[in-house]
DSSP file (Angstrom, degrees, kcal/mol; ACC not computed):
  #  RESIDUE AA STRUCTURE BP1 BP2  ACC     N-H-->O    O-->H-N    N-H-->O    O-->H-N    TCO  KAPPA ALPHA  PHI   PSI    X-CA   Y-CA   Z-CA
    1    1 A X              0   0    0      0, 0.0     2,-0.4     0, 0.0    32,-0.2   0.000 360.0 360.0 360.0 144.8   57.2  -69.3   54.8
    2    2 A X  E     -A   32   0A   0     30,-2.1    30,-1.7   144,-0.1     2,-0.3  -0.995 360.0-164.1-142.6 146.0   59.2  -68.0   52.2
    3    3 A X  E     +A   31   0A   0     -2,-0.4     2,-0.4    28,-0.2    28,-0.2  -0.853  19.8 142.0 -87.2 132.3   60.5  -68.5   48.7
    4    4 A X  E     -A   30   0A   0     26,-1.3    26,-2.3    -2,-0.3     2,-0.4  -0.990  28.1-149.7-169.6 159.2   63.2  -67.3   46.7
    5    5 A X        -     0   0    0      3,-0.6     2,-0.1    -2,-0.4    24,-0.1  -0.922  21.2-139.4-162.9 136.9   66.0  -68.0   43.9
    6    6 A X  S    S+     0   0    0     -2,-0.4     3,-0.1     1,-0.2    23,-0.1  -0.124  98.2  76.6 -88.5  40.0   69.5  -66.1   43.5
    7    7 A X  S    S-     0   0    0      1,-0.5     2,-0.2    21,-0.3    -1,-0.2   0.499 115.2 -10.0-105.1 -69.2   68.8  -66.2   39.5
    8    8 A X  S    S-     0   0    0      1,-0.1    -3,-0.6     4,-0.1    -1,-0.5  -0.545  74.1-121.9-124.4 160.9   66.0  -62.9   39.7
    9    9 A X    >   -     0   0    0      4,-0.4     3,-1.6    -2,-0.2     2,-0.1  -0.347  51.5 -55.6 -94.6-174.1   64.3  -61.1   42.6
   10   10 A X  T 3  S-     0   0    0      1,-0.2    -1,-0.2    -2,-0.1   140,-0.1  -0.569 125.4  -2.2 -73.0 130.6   60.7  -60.6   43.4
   11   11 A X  T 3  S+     0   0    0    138,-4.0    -1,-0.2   101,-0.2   139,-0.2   0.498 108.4 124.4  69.9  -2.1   58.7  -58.8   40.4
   12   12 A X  E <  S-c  150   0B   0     -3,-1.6   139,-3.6   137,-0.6    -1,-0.1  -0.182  71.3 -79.5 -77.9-169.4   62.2  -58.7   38.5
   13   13 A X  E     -c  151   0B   0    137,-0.2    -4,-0.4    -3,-0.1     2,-0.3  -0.507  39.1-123.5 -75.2 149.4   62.9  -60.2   35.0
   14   14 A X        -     0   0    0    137,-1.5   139,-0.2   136,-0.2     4,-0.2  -0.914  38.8 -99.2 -50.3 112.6   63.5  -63.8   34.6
   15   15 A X    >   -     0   0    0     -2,-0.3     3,-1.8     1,-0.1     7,-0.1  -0.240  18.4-127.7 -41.2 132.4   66.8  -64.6   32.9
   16   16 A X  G >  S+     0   0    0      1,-0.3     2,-2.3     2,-0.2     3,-2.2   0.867 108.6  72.4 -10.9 -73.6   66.7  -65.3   29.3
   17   17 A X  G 3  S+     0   0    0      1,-0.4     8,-1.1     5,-0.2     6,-0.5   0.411  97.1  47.9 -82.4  15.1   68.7  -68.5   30.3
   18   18 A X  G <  S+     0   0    0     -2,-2.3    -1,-0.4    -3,-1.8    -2,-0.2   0.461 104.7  76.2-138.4   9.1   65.3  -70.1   32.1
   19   19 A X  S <  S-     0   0    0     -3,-2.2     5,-0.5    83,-0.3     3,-0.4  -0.272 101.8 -91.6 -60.0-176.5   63.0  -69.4   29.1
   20   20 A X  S    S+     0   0    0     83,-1.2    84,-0.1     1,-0.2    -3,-0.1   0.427 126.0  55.6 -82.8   2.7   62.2  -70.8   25.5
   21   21 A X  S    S+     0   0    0     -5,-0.3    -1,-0.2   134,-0.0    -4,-0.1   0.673 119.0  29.2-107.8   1.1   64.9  -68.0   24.3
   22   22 A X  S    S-     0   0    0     -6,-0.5    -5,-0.2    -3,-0.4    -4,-0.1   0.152 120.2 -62.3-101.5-156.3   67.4  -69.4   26.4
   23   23 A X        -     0   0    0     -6,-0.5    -5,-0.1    -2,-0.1    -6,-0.1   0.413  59.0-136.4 -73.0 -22.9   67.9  -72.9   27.7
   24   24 A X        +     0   0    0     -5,-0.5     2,-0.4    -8,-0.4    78,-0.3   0.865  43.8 158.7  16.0  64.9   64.8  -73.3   29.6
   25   25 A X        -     0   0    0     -8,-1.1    -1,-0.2    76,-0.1    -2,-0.1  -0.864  46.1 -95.0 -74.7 117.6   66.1  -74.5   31.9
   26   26 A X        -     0   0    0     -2,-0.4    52,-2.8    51,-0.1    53,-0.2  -0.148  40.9-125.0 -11.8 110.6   64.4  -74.6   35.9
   27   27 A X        -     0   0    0     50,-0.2     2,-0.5    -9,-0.2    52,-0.3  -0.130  24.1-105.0 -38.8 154.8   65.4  -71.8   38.2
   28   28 A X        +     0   0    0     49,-0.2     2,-0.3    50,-0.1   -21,-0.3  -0.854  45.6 179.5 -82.8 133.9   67.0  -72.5   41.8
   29   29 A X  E     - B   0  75A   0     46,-4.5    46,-2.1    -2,-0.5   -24,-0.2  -0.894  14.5-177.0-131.5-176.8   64.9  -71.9   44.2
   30   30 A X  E     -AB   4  74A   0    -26,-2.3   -26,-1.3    -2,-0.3     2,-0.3  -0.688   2.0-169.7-143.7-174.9   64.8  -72.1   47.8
   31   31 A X  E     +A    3   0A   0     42,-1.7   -28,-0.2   -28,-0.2     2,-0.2  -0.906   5.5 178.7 177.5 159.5   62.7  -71.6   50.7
   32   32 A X  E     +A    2   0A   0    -30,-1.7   -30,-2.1    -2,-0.3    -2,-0.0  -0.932  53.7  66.4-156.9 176.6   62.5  -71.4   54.2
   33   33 A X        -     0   0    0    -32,-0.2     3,-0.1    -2,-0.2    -1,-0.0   0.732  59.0-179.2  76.0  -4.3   59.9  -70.8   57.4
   34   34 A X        -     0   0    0    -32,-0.1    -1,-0.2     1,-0.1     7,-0.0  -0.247  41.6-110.5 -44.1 124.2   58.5  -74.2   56.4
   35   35 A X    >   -     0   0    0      1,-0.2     3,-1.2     2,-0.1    -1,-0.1  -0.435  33.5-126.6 -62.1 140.2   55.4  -74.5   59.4
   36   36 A X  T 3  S+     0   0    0      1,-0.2    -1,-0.2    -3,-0.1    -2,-0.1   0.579 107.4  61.2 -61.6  -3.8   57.5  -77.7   61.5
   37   37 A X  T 3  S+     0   0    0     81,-0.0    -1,-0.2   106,-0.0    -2,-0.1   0.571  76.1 124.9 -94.3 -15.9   53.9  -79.8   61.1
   38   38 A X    <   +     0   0    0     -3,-1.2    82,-0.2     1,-0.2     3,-0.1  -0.202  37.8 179.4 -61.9 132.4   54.2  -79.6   57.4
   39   39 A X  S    S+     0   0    0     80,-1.2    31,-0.6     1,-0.3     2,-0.3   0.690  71.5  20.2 -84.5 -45.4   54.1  -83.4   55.5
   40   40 A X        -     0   0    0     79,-0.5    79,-2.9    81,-0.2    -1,-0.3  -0.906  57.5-152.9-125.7 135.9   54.4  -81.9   52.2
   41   41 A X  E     -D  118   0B   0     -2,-0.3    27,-2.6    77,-0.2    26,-0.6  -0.912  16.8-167.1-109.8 151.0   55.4  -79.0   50.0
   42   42 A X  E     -DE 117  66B   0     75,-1.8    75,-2.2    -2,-0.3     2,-0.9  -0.968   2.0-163.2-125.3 114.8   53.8  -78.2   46.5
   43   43 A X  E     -D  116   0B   0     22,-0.8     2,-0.5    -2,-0.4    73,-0.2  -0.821   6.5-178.2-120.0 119.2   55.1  -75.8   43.9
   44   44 A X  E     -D  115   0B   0     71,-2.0    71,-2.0    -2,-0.9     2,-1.0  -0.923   5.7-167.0 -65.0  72.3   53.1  -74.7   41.4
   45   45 A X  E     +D  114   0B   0     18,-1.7    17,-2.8    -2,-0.5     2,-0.3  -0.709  30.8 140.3-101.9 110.4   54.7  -72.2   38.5
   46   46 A X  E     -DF 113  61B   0     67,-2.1    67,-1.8    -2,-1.0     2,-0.6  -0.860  42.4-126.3-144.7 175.3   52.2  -70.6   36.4
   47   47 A X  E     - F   0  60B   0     13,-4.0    13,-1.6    -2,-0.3    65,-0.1  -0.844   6.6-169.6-156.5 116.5   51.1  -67.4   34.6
   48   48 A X  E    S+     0   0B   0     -2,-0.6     2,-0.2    11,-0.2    -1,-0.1  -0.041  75.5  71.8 -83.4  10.4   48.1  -65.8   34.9
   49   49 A X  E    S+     0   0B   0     62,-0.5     2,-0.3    11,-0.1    62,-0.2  -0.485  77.7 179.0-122.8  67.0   48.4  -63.1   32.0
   50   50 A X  E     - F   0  58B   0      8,-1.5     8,-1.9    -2,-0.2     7,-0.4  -0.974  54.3  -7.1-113.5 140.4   48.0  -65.7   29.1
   51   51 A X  S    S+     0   0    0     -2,-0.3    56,-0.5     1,-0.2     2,-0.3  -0.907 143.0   4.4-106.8  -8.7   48.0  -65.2   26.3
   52   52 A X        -     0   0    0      3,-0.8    -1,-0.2    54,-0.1     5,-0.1  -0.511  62.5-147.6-126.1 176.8   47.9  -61.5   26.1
   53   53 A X  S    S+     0   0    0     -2,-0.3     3,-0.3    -3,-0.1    -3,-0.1   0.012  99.6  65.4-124.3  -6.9   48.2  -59.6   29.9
   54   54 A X  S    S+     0   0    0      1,-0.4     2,-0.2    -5,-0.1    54,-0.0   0.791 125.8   5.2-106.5 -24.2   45.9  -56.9   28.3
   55   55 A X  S    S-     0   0    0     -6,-0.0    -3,-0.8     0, 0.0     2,-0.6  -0.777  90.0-167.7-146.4  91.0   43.0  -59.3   28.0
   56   56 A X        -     0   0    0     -3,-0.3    -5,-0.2    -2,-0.2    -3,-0.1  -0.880  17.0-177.3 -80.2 132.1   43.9  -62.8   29.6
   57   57 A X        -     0   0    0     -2,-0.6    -6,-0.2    -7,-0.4     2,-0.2   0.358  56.1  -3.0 -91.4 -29.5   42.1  -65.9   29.3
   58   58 A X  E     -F   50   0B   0     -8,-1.9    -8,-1.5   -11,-0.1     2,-0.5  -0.799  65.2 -94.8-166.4 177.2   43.7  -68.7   31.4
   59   59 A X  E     -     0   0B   0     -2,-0.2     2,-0.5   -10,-0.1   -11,-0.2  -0.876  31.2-150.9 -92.9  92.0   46.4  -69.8   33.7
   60   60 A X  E     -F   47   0B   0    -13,-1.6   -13,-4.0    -2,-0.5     2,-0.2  -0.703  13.3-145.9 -86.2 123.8   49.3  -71.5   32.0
   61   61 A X  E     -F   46   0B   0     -2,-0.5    33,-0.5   -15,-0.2   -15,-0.2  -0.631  16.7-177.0 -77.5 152.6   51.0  -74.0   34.4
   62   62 A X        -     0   0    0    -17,-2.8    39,-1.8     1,-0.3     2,-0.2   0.693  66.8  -4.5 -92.6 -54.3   54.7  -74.3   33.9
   63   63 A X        -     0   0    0     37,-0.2   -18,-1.7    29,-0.1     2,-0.4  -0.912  56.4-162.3-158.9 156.0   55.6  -77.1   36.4
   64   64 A X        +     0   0    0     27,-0.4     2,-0.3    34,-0.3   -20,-0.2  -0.895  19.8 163.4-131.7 152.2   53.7  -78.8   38.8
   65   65 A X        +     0   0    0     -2,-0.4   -22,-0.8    25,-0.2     2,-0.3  -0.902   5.8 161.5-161.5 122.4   55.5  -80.5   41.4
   66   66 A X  B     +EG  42  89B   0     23,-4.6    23,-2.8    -2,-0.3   -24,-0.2  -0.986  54.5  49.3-146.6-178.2   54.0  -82.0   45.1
   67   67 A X  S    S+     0   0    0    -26,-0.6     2,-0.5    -2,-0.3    22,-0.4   0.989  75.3 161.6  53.2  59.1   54.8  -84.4   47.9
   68   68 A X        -     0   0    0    -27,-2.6    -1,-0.2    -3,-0.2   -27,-0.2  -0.846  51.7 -92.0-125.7 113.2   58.2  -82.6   47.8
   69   69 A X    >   -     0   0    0     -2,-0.5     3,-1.8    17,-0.5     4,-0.5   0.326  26.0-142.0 -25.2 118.4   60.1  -83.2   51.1
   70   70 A X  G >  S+     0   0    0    -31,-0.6     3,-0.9     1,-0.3    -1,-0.1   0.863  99.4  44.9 -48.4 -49.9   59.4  -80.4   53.5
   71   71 A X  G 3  S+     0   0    0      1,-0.2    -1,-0.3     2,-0.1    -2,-0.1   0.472  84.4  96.8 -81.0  -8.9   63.2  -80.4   54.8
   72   72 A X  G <   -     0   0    0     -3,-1.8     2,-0.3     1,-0.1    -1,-0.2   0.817  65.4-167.5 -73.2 -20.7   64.5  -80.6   51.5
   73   73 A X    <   +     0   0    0     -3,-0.9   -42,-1.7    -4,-0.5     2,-0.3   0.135  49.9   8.0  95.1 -37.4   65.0  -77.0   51.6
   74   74 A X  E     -B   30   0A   0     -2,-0.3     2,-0.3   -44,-0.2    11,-0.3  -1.000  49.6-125.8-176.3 156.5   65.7  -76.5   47.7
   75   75 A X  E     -B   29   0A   0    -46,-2.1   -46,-4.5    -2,-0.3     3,-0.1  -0.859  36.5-127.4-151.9 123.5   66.0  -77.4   43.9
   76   76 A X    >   -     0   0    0     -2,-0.3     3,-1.3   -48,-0.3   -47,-0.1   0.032  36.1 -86.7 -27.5 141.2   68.9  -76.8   42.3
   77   77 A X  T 3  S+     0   0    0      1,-0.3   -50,-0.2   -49,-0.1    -1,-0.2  -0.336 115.7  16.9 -67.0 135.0   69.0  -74.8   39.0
   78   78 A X  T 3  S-     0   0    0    -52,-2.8    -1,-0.3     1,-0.2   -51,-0.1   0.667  94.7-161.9  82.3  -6.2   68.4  -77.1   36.1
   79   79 A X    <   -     0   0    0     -3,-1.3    -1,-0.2   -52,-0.3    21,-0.2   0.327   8.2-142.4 -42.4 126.4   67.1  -79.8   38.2
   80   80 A X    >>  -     0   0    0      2,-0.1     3,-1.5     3,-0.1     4,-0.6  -0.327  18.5-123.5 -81.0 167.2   66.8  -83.3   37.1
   81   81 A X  G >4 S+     0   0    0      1,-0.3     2,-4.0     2,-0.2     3,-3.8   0.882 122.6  47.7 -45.4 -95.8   63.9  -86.1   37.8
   82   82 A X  G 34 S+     0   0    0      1,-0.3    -1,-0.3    -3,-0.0    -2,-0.1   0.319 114.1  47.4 -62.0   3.4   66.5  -88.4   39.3
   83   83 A X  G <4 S+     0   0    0     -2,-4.0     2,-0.4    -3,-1.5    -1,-0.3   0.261  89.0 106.7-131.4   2.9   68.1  -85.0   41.6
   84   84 A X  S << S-     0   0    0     -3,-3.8     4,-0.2    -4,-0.6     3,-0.1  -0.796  94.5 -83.2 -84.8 132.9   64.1  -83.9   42.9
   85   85 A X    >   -     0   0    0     -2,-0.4     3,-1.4   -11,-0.3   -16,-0.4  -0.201  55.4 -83.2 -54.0 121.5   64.0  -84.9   46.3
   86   86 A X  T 3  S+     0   0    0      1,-0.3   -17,-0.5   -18,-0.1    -1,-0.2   0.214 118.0  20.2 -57.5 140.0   63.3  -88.3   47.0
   87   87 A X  T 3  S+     0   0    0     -3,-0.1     2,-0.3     1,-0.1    -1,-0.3  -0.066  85.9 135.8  91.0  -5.3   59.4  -88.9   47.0
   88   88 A X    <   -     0   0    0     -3,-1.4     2,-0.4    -4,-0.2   -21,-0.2  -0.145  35.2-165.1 -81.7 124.1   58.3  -85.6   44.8
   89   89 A X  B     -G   66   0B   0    -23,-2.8   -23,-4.6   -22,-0.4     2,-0.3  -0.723   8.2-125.4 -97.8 155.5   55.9  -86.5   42.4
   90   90 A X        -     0   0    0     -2,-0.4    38,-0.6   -25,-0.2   -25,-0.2  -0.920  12.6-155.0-123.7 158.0   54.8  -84.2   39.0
   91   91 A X        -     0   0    0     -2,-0.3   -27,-0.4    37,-0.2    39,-0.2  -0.382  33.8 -81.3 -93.7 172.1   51.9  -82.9   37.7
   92   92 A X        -     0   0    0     37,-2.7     6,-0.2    -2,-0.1    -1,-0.1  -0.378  31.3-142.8 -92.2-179.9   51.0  -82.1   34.6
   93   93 A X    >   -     0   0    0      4,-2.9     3,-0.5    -2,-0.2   -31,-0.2  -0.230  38.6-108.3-100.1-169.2   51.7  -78.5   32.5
   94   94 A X  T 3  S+     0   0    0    -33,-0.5    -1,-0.1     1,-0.2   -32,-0.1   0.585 124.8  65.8 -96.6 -11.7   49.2  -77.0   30.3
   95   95 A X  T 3  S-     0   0    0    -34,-0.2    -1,-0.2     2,-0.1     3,-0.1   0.606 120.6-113.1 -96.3   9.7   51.8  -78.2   27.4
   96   96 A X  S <  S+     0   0    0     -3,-0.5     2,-0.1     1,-0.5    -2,-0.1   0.468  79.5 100.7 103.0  14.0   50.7  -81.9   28.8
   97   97 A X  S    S-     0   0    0      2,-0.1    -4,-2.9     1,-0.0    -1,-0.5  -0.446  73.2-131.2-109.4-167.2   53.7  -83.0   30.1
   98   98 A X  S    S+     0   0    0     -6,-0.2     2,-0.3    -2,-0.1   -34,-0.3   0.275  70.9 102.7-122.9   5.1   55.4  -83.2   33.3
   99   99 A X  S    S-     0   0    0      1,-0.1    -2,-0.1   -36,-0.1    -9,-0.0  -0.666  86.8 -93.8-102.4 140.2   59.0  -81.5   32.5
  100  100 A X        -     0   0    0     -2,-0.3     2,-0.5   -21,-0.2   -37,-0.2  -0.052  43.5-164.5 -32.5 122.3   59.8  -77.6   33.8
  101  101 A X        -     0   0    0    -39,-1.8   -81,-0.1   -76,-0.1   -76,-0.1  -0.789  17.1-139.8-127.2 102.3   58.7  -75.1   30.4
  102  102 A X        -     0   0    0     -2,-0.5   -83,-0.3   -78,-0.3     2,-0.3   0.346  40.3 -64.8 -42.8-159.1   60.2  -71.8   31.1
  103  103 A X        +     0   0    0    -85,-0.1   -83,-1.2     1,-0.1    50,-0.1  -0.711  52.7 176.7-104.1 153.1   58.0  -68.5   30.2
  104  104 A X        -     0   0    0     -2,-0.3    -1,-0.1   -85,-0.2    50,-0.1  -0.073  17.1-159.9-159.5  17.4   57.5  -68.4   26.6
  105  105 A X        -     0   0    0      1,-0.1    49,-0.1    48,-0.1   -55,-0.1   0.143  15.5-161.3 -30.0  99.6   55.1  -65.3   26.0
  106  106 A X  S    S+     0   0    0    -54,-0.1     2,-0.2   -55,-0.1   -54,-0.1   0.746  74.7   8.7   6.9 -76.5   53.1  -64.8   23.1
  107  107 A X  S    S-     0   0    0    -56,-0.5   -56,-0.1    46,-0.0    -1,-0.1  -0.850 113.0 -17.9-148.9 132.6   52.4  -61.2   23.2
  108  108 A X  S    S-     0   0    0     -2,-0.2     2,-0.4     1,-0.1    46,-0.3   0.039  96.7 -45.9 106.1-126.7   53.7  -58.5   25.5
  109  109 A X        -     0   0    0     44,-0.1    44,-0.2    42,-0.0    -1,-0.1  -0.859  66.3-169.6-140.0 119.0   55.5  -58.9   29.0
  110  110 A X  E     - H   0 152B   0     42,-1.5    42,-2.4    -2,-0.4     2,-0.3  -0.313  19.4-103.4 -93.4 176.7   53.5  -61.8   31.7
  111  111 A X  E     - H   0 151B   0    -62,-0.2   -62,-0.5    40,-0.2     2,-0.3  -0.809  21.0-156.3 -98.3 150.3   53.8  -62.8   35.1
  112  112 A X  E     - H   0 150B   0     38,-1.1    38,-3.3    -2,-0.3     2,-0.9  -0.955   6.0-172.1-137.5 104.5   55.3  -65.6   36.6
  113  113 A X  E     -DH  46 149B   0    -67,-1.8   -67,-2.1    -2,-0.3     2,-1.4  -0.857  13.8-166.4-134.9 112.8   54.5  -67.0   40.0
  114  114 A X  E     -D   45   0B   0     34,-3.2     2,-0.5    -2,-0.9   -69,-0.2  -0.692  28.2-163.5-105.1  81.8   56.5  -69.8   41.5
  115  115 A X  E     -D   44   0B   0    -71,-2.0   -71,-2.0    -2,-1.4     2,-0.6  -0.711   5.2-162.1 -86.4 123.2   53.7  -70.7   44.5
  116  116 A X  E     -DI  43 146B   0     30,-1.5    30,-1.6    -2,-0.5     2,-0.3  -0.858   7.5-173.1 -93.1 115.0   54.9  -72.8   47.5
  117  117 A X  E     -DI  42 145B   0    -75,-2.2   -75,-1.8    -2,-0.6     2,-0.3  -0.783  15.1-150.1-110.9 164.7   52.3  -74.6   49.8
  118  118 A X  E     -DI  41 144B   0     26,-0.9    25,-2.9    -2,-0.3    26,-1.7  -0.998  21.1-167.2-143.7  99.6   52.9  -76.4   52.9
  119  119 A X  E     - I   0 142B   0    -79,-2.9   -80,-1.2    -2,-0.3   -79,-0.5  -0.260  28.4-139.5-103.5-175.9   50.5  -79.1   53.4
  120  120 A X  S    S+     0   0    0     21,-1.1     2,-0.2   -82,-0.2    22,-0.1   0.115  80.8  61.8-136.5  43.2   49.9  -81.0   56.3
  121  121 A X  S    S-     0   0    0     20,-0.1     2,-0.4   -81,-0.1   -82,-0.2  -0.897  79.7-118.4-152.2 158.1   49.5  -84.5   54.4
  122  122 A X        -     0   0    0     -2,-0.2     2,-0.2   -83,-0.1   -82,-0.1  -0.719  44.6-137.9 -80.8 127.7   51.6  -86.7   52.3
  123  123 A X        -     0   0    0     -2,-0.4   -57,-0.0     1,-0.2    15,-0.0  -0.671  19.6-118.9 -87.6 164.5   49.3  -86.4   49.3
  124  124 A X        -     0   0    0     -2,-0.2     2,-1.2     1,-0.1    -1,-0.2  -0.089  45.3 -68.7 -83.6-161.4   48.9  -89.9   47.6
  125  125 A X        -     0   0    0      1,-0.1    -1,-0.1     2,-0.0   -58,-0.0  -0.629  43.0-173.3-105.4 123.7   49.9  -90.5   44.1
  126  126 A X        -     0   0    0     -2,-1.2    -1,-0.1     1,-0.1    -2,-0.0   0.333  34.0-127.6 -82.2  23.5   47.7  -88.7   41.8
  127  127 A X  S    S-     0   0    0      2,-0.1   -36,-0.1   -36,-0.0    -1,-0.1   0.869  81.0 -27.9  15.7  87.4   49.2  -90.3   38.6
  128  128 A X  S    S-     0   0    0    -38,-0.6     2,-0.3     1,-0.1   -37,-0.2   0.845  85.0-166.4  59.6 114.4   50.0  -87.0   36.5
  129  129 A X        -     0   0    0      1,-0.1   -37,-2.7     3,-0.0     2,-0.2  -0.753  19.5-134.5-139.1 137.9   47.1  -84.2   38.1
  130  130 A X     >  -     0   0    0     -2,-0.3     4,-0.5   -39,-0.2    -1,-0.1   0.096  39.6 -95.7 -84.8-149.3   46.7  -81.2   36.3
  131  131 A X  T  4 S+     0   0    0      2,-0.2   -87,-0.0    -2,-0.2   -38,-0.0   0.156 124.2  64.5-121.5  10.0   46.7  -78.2   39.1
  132  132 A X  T  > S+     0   0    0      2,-0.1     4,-1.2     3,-0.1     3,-0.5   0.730 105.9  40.3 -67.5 -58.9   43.0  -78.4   39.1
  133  133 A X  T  4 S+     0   0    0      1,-0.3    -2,-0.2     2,-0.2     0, 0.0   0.591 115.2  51.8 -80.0 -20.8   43.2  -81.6   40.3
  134  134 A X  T  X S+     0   0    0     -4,-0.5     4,-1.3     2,-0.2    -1,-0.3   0.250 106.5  55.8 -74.5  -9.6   46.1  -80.9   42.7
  135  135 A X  T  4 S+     0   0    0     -3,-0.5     4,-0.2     2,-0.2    -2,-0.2   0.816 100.4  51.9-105.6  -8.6   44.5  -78.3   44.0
  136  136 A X  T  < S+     0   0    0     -4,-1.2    -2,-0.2     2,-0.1    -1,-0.2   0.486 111.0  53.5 -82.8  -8.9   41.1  -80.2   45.1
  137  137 A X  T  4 S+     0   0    0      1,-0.1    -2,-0.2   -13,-0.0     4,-0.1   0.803 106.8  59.7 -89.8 -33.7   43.4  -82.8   47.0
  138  138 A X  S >< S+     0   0    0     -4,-1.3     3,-2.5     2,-0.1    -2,-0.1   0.705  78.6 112.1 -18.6 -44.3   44.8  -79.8   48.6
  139  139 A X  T 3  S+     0   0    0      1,-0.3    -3,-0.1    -4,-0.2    -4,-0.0   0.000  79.0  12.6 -59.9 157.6   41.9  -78.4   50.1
  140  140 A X  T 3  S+     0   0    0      1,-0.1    -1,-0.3     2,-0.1    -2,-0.1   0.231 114.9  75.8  96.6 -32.0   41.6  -78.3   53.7
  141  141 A X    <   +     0   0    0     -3,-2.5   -21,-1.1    -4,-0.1     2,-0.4   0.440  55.9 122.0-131.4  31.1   45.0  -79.1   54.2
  142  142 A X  E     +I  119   0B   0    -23,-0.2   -23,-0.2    -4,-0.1     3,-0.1  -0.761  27.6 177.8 -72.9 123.2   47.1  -76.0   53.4
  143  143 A X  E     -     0   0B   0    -25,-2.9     2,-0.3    -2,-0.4   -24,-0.2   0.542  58.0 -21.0-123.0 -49.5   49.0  -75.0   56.0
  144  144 A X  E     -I  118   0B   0    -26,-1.7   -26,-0.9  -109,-0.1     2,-0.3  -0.944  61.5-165.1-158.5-171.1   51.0  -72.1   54.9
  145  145 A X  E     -I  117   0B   0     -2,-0.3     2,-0.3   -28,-0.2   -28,-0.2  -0.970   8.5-173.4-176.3 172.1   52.4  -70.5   51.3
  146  146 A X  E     -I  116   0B   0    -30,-1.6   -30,-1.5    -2,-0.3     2,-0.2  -0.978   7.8-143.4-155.6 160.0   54.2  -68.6   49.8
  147  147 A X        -     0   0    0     -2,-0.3     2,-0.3   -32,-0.2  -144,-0.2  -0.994   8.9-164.7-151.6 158.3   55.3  -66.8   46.0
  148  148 A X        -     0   0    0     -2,-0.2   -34,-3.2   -34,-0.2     2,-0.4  -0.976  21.4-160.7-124.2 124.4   57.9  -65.7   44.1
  149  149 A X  E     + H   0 113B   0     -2,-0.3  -138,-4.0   -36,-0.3  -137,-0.6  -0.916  16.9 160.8 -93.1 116.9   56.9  -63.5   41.1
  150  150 A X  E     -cH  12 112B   0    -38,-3.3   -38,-1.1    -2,-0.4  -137,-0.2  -0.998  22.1-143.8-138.2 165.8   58.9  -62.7   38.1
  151  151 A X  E     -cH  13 111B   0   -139,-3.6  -137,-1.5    -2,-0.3     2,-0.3  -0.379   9.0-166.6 -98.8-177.8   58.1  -61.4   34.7
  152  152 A X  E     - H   0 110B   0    -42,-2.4   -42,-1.5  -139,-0.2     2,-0.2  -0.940   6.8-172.4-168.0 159.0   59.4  -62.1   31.2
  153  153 A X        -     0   0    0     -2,-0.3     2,-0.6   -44,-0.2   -44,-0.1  -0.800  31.1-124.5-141.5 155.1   59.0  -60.3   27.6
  154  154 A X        -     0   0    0    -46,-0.3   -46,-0.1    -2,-0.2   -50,-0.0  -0.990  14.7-150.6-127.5 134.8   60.5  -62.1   24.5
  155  155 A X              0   0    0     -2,-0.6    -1,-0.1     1,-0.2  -134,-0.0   0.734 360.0 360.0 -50.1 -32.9   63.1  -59.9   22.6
  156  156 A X              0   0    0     -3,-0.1    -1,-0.2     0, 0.0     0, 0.0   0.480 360.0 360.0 -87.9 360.0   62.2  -61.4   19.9
């Protein structure tokens, strides 16, 4: 399985335009290689170097997304609730919400890792799960994954 999105490559910069110095706005991504037994996809975008990357402390989620149609293939740049493919439910972010928060760094220059699993269940609905909590309905029933890595620095 694979992931990918024609704004940055793997390990590149994130545009400006999909951070808090930007629009922050969602990336497109895509994906393909989905195992054909797969119920479910889950994407995860979080970053494991906060707050500092020279001494990190936790895992800031970004957007939490599951039970997002296997076949669906994509999400459109900018994507709205009412454009996520019919059935995808969200989780929550570490800022307590459920809406996409581009990379927003503190201190220095993180990582950014836009993980796709491939489940082999419809998960129910887990009325707003942090990624702790999506990831213990996970277990057991991952099937394949995948990541996309990009960094970000703020100019400012």
């Amino acid at each position: 399985m694979k992931i990918q999105s024609r704004a940055f490559d793997e390990a590149k910069e994130i545009p400006a335009k999909y951070t808090c110095e930007g629009q922050n706005i969602s990336p497109p991504l895509s994906w393909s290689d989905v195992p054909k037994n797969a119920k479910s996809l889950v994407l995860i975008v979080d970053d494991p170097d906060a707050p500092d990357p020279k001494a990190p402390k936790m895992i800031w989620d970004h957007w939490v997304l599951y039970n997002i149609d296997p076949k669906s293939g994509d999400l459109d740049e900018n994507v709205r609730l009412k454009d996520l493919p019919e059935g995808t439910l969200r989780g929550l972010t570490s800022w307590k919400n459920q809406n996409y928060g581009g990379p927003c760094p503190p201190i220095g220059r993180h990582r950014y890792f836009h993980r796709l699993y491939a489940l082999d269940v419809l998960l129910p609905d887990l009325d707003k799960p942090t990624t702790q909590e999506l990831r213990q309905a996970m277990e057991g029933h991952i099937l394949a994954e995948a990541a996309l890595m990009g960094t970000y620095e703020k100019s400012k």
